[in-house]
N, C-alpha and C positions, 0 to 999 in steps of 0.2 A: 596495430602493425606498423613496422619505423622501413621507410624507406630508403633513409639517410645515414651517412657517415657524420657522426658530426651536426654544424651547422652547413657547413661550405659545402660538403662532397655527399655523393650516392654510393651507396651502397653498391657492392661488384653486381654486375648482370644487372641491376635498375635504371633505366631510362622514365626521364620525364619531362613533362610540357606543360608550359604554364601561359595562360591569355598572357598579354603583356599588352592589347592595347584594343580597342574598340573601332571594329570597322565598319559595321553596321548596326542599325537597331530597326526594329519593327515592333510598334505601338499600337496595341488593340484596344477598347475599351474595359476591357476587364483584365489586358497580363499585355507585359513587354518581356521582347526578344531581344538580348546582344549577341550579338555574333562577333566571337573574340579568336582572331589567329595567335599562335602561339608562336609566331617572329614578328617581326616590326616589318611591315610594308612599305617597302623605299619605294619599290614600281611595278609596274606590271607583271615583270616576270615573279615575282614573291607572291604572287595571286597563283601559282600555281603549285604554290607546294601546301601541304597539311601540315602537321593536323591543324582541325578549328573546334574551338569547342562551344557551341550554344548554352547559352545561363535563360532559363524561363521564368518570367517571377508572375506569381499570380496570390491567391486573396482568399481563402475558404471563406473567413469570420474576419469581423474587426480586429484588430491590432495581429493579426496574423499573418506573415507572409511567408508563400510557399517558393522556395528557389530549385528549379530541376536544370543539373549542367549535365551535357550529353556531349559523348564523343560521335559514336554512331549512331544513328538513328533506324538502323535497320532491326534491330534485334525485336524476337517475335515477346510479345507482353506475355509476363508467364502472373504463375497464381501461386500462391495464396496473396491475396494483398490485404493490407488493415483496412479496416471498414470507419471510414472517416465518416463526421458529421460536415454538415457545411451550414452557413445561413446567407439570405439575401446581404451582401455586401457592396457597397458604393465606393468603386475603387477610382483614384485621381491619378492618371498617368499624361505624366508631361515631359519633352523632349525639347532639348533648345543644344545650340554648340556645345554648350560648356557640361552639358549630361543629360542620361536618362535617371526617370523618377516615377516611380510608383508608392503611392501610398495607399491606406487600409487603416481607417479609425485613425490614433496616434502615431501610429508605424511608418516609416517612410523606407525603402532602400535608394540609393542614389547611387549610381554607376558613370563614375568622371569618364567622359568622353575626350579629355584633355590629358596630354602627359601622361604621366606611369599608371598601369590598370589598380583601381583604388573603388570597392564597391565599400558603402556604407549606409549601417542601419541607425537610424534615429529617433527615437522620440523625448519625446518633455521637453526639447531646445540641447538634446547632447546627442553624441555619435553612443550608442550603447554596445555596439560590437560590429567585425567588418574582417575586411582583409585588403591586403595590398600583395604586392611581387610574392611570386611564387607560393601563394597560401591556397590558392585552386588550383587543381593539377591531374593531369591524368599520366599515369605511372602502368608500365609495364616490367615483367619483372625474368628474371633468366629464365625459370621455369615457364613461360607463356602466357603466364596471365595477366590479366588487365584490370585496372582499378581505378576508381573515379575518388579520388582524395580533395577533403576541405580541411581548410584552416580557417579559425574565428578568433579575432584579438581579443584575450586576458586582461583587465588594467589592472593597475597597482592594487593588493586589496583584494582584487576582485574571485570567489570560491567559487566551484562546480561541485553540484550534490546530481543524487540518483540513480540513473540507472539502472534501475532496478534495486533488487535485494542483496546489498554487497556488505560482508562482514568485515572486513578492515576499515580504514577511517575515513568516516564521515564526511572530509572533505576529498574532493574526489584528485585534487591538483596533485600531482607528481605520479599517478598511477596510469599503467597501460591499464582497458577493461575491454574485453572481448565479449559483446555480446552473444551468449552460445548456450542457451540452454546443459546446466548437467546435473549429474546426482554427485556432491560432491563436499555435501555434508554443511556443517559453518566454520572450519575454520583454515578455507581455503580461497582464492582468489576467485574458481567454481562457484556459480550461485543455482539457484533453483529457478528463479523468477529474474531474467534479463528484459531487460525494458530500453530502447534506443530511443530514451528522452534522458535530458541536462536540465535541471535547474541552476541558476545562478542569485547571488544575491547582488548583481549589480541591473536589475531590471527586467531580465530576462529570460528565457528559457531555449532549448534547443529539440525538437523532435526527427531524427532521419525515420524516412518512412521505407524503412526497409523491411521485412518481419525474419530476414534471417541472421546471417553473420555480418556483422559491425563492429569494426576495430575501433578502439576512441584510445588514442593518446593525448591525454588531459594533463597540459603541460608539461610534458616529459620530453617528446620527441623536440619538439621549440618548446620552452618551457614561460613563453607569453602568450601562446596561444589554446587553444581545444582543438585538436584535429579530429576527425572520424572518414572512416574509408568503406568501401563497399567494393567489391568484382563485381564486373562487368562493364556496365559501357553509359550506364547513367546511375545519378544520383539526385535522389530528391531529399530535400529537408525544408522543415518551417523554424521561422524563429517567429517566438510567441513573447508579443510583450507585455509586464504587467500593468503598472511597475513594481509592485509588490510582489514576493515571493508568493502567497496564498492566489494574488491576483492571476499570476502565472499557471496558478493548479488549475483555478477557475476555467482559465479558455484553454487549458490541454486537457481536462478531462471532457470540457465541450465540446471540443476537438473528435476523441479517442472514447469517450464513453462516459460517463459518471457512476462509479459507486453506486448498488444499486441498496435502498430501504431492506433489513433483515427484520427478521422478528425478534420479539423485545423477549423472549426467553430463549435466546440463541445467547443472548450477553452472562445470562448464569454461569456455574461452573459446572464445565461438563467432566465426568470420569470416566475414564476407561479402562479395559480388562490389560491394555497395556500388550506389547508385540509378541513374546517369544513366551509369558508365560501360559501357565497351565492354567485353563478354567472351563467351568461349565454352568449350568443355573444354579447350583448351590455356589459355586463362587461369587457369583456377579450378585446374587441376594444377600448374601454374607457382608460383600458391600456397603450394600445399600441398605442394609438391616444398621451397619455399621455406624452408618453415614446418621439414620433417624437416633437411631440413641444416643448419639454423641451431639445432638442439636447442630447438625451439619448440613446447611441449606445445598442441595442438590438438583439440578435442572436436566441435563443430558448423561444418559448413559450409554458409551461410545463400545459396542463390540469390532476391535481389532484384527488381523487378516483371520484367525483359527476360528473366525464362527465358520469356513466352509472348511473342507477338507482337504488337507495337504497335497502339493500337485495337481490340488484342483485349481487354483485362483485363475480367473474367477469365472467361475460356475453358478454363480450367485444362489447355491442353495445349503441349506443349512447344515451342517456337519451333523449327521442322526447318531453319531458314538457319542457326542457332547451335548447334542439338543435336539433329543428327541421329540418334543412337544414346541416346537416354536411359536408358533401360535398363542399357544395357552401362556408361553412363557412371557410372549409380547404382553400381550391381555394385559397379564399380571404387574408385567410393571407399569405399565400405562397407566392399570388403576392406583398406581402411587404418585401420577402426578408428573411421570419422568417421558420426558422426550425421549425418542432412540435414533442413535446415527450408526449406520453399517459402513466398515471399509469395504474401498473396491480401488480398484483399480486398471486401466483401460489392456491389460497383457492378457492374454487366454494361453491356459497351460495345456498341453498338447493332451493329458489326460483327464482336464476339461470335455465335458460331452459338444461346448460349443464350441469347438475347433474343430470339430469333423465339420458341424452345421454350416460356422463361417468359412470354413473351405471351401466348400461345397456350393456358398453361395455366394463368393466372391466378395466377402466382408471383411477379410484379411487383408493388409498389405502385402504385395508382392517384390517380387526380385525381377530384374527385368527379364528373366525368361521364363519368367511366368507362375515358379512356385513360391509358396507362402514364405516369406521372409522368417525364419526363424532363429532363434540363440537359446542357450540356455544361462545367462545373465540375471536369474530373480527365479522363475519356475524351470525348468525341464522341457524343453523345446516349444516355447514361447511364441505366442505370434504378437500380432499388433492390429488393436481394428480400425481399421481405413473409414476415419470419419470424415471424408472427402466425398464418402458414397452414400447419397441420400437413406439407403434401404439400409445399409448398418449401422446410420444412427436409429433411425427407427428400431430395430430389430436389439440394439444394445438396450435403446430407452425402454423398450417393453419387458427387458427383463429387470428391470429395477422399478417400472411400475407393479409388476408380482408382489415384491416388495414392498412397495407403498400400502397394497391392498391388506396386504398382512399385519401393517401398523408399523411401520417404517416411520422415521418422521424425514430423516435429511442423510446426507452420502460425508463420506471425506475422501475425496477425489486424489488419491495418493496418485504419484511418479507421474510418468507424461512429460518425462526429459532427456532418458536416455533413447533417442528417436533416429534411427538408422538416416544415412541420406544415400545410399546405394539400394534404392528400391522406387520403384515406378506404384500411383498413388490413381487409382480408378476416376478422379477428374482431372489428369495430366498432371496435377502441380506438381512446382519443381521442388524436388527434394529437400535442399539447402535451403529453401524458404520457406517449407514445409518443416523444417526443424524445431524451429522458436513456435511456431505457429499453429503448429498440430496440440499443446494443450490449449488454445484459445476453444477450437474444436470440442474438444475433451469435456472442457468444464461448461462447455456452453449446452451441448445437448447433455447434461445430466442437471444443470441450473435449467433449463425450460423448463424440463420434465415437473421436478419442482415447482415451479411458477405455476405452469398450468392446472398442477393437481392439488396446491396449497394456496394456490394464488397470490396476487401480485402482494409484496413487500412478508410474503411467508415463507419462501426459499431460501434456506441458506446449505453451503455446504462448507466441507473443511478441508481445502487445496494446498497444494506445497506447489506443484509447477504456474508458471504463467509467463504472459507478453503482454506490450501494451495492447491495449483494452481488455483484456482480461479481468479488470479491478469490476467489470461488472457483474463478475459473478460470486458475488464473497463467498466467506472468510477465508483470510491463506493464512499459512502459521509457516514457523521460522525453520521446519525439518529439522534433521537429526544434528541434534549439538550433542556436547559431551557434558557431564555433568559434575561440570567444576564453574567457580567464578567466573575463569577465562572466558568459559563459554558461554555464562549466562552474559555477560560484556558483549560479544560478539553480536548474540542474539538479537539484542537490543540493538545494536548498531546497524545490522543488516533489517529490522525492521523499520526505523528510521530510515534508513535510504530509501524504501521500497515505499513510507510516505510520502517522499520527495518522487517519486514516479509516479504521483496517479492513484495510487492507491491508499483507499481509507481505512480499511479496517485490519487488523493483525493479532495474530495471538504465538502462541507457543508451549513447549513444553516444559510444565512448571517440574522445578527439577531437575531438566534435564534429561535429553533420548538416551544416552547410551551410557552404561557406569549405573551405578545407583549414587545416588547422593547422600551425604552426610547429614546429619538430622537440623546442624545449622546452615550449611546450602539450601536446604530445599526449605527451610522457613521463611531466611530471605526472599527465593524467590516467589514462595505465597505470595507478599507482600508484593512483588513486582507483577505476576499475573495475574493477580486482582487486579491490578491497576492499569490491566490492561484493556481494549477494547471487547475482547475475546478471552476464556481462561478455561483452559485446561489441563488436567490431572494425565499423565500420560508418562510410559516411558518403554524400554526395551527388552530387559530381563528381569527388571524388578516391577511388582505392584507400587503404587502412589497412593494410597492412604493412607493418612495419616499416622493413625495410631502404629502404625510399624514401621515409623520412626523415635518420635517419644509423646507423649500427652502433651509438653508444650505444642508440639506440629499441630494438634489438635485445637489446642485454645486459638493460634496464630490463623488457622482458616480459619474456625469458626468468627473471630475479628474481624478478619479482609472480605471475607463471601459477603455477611450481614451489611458492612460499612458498603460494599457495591451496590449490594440492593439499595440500601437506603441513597443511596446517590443516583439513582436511575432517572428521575426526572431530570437531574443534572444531564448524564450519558444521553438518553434520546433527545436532549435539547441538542448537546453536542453531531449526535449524528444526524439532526434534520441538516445541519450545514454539509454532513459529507455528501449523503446524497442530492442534496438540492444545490450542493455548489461544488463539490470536488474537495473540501476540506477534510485533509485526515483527523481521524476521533487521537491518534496520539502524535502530536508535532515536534519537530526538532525546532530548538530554541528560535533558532535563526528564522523560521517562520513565522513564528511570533512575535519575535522583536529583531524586527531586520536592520531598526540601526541604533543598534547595540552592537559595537564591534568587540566585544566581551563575549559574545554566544557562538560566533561564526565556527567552532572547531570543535561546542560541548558535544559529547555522542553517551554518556553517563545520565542524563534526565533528559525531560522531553515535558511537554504541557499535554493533558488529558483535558481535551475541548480548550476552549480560550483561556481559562481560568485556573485551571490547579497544574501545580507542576509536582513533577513525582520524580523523585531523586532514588533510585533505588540503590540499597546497600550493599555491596560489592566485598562483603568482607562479614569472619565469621564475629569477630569481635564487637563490629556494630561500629566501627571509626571511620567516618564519612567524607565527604567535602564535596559542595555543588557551590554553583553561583544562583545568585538571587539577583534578580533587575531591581532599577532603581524602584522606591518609593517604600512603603508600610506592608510588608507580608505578613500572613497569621499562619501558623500550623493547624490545621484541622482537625488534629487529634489530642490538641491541648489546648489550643486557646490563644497562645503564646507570640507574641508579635517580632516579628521578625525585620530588620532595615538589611535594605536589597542596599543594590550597585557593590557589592562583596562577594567575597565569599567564607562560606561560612562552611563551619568545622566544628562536628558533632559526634555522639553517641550515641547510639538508639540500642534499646533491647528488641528483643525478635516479637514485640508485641506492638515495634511500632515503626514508623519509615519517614524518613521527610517529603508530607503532603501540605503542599503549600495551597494558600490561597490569595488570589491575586487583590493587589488594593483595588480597593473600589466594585469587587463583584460582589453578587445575588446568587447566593448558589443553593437553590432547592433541592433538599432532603426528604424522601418520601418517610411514611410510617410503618412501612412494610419492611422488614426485614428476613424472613425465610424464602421469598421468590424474588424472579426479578419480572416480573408481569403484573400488575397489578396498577389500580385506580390513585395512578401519581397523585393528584389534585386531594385527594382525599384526606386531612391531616398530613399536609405539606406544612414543613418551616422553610420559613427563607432565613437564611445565614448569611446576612451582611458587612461584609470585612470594610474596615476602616475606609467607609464613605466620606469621599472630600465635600468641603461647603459647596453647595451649585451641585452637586450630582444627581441625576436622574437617569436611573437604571431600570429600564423594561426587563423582566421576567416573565418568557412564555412557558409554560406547564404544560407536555401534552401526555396525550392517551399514550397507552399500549400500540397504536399504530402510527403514533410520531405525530396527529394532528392537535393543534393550540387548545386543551381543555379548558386552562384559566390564565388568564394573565395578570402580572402584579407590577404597581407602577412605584420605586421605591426613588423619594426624594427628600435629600437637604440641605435644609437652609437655616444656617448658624447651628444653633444649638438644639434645630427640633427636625425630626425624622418622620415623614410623612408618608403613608404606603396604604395604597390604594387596587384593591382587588376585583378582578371583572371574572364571572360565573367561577366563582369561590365561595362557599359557606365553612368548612372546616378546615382551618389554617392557622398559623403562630408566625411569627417574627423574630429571629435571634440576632440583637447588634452583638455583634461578638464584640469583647474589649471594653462596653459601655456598660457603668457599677449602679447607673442610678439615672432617675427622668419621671416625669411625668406622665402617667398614658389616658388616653382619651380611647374609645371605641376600644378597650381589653383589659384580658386582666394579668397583672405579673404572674410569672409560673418562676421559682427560684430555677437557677442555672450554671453551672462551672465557669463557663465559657464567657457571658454576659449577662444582657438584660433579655430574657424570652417575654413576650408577649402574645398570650391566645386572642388572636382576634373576635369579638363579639359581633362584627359586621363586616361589610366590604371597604371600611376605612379603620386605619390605628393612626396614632399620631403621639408622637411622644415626645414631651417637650425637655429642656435645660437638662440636656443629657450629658455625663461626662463619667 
């Protein structure tokens, strides 16, 4: 939201007030108070006019500081609030003439108590961001309303990523972004998933702890600075420092939540019946009949809103014209091996049997005079269940436990955006904050339900809405795109940002939601939802398999499915960092190599865990162009060695994509190819991309449930390669790139790629390699 005319002037009917000078401080042991008049105080008589505004600085976690500026202090605490982590932290606050000082770990803010009002944040020995005259302000506006505005200096250089899930580009500098939950597709300014966190790549991060509307003009309004604003009468935010971008995810998702462990056949690919067509059990086994004779690994079988009955949603029971035996139908596929996920969604449609119930028993949202808030926006006089009220989460989770009991496996928590705020919420919360905030709600009591009845790291669902901390309830996918390039582009770009918020894991619609796609679109994007952390078969009026496209579509899954499986020990090494540290399973460049100022603006490829980067092909022709960081890359899918700090300009057919592998990694290959569950450790190779002299590469290998099954110690020195296996008996070695050597402890197995080696024991060693 812009205040301003210009640089110099306000805006007609805008009034504002800015500290200009420090009149007092008050020092606690854990948080300092300035108290800032917004005139200069010559004498006494200036002591009696307003406004003043209090700045609070305090400490959750190390290197995190939490800054709340307050016009009034009267205002009654409303709800919903984020549910913040905190830990024991040793804060150093010191006061002398020349300023106050609070520090927290590396963090310092400093508030000159001298001359012009000047607060600034520091660590490693630099000022990392701040503000001076008129960057704090409280602003009123013709209309009546009030607003606690910040400014944070920009330096030369210096990007803003996140936000949430935003489809336009990746860097966030020169765009307004309204934090506001809506349904609003991708490839609009409207996002699904609004998150009031900033990453920077100058050290930094930004969280305002608001959970509803948040305006952020990100360089635009003063275009060296990030502004963000809020109504009302305070404003709190932390700046989290890292100094790395990853380091930044690290302590805001420890902050906000972490990613929570999925299960390891939630990453297969899942298909579904898809939205608006026709089907029943001879359809969905038609499928999956499909799916086995064309050697098509398949994990989840996703029934879309028509398994209940129209004008029913959601009633959550089976449509009996289409599946009269659900039950037996379940049974039946389960005994092939297939996971089931049911849409739902949190709207009850008026000729739903449970909107009389939650009428009746106050499990609806209301209007403030008292009757059930309705529209008919999506079903036919519609309500909304008020997860606010202990007894209607209960009462919604026990109808999707029914479910469970019937052989349900997981939910896809569709909508939970378009969320009235002219309605009164049975624990008082306030509307407008209850906006963003009500899918945290949503997805939370439908991810317990999960937890508790599949248990811990076996819940997963498949979300389109969310806020910050929401990333603890996976997976979300990228909602309704169109099915053209443009939009697979966008896709990808609004997933990325939503990495840069917090959030680990992501998938989308291979293909494309809406439109059917062309038989070279939708191969391409196999190739990129493979490669993604999540992949799904899905779309709007058309089915998604394959073969009703052309046979190529067929050979091009059946490729990307296998090559995922086989990469899974890779994938669950990569996602022990999401959840145990806030690292996303697909990162934008600039995460990875933050100083490389060559990546700052890629939004086209991303890295798949630390190690491979995936360039996905944007075009039907196969005519590409990614950057490569410095050193020795290898292609994965050929062998082929690749020199980074470039970029590189290629051809691929629809049987193959640029998946790189980084110099210097270890990246385990299971033996399994038709699931993605299975005994990683078991007939693992490790695939070691041009290892420099001196490198020593740990490889941990875990289970099905992300715990360290075997670990492999891969080192060299000059010309000999040494790799050393702990609880491993069946495993190989591939130096990619390397024609010939020596081997001690195995034996050569011929290879495309290089030199394979089957290990005989828990040690290989292969000498005068080249």
């Amino acid at each position: 939201m812009r205040f301003t005319n210009g640089y110099w002037m306000l805006q007609d009917g805008v009034q504002a007030s800015y500290p200009v000078e420090v009149l007092d401080v008050q020092a606690a042991p854990d948080s300092l108070s300035v108290y800032a008049p917004t005139q200069h105080i010559r004498h006494r008589g200036d002591l009696l006019k307003g406004p003043q505004l209090t700045l609070t600085y305090t400490s959750p976690m190390p290197d995190v500081i939490g800054v709340t500026v307050t016009h009034f202090d009267g205002e009654v605490p409303r709800d919903p609030r984020f549910r913040l982590n905190k830990e024991q932290v040793g804060v150093e606050v010191t006061v002398d003439d020349e300023a106050a000082v609070l520090t927290s770990g590396a963090l310092s803010v400093r508030v000159a108590r001298q001359g012009p009002w000047r607060v600034d944040f520091s660590a490693g020995g630099r000022v990392i961001t701040g503000g001076g005259a008129k960057t704090t302000a409280m602003v009123e506006t013709g209309d009546g309303k009030h607003y606690i505005r910040e400014q944070l200096d920009l330096g030369v250089g210096h990007h803003v990523y996140g936000l949430g899930e935003r489809f336009g580009p990746l860097v966030k500098n020169g765009q307004t972004v309204d934090v506001w939950n809506a349904d609003g597709g991708t490839a609009s300014e409207q996002a699904y998933k609004n998150v009031p966190f900033y990453l920077t790549d100058a050290g930094y991060g930004v969280f305002v702890d608001h959970p509803g509307h948040v305006s952020y003009e990100v360089a635009s309004e003063v275009v060296t600075r990030a502004q963000f604003s809020v109504e009302g009468q305070s404003l709190r935010y932390f700046v989290i420092y890292g100094p790395t971008p990853k380091d930044v995810l690290r302590k805001y998702t420890a902050l906000t939540g972490r990613p929570t462990r999925v299960p390891a056949w939630s990453y297969g690919l899942w298909l579904s019946t898809s939205f608006t067509t026709s089907y029943d059990e001879e359809t969905v086994s038609s499928f999956i009949d499909g799916m086995a004779e064309r050697d098509l690994p398949l994990s989840v079988f996703h029934f879309d809103c028509f398994w209940m009955r129209e004008f029913h949603w959601c009633d959550f029971e089976w449509d009996p014209r289409t599946f009269p035996d659900p039950e037996g139908m379940l049974r039946r596929l389960k005994a092939r091996g297939l996971k089931i996920c049911l849409w739902i969604n949190p709207y009850i449609a008026q000729r739903s049997k449970l909107f009389e119930e939650g009428k009746a028993r106050g499990f609806l949202v209301k209007k403030p005079n008292g009757d059930v808030w309705q529209w008919d926006k999506w079903q036919p006089g519609m309500g909304l269940v008020d997860f606010t009220n202990p007894e209607a989460r209960e009462w919604y989770a026990a109808k999707l436990d029914a479910l469970l009991d019937m052989g349900v496996d997981c939910f896809k928590t569709d909508f939970g955006e378009r969320i009235p705020t002219d309605v009164v919420y049975f624990d008082g919360s306030d509307p407008e904050r209850m906006h963003n905030y009500y899918t945290y709600l949503y997805n939370e009591t439908v991810f317990e339900l999960l937890r508790k009845r599949r248990g811990e790291g076996e819940a997963v669902v498949f979300a389109r809405s969310a806020t910050a901390g929401t990333q603890a309830f996976p997976v979300h996918w990228g909602g309704d795109c169109e099915s053209t390039f443009e939009a697979m582009a966008e896709d990808l770009r609004g997933g990325l940002s939503l990495s840069m918020s917090g959030f680990g894991y992501w998938s989308h619609d291979i293909g494309g939601f809406e439109g059917t796609p062309d038989p070279a679109l939708f191969k391409r994007w196999i190739a990129f939802g493979l490669l993604s952390s999540h992949s799904r078969l899905h779309g709007s009026h058309s089915y998604r398999v394959p073969w009703l496209f052309d046979e190529e579509a067929v050979d091009v899954l059946r490729l990307f499915t296998r090559l995922k499986a086989r990469l899974m020990p890779y994938i669950l090494g990569a996602a022990r960092e999401t959840y145990g540290e806030g690292i996303p399973m697909m990162r934008s460049m600039v995460v990875e190599f933050p100083d490389d100022p060559a990546v700052s603006h890629l939004d086209r490829q991303y890295m798949l865990g630390g190690d491979l980067l995936v360039a996905p092909v944007f075009s039907a022709d196969g005519e590409t162009a990614y950057y490569v960081p410095e050193g020795t890359w290898t292609h994965v899918l050929t062998g082929e060695p690749v020199t980074g700090g470039r970029w590189v300009r290629e051809r691929h057919d629809f049987l193959s994509v640029p998946l790189l592998a980084r110099p210097g990694s270890v990246i385990p290959m299971g033996a399994v190819e038709d699931r993605p569950d299975y005994d990683y450790a078991d007939g693992v190779t490790l695939h070691a991309y041009a290892l420099a002299d001196g490198a020593r590469v740990t490889t941990e290998v875990p289970d099905v449930s992300g715990e360290v099954a075997a670990t492999f110690t891969t080192a060299r020195d000059g010309d000999v390669v040494t790799v050393t296996a702990a609880n491993a008996e069946n495993w190989r070695v591939l130096l990619v790139g390397v024609r010939s050597g020596d081997v001690e402890g195995g034996t050569i197995v011929q290879h495309d790629h290089g030199l394979l080696v089957e290990a005989a024991g828990q040690t290989v060693t292969i000498r005068g390699i080249s």
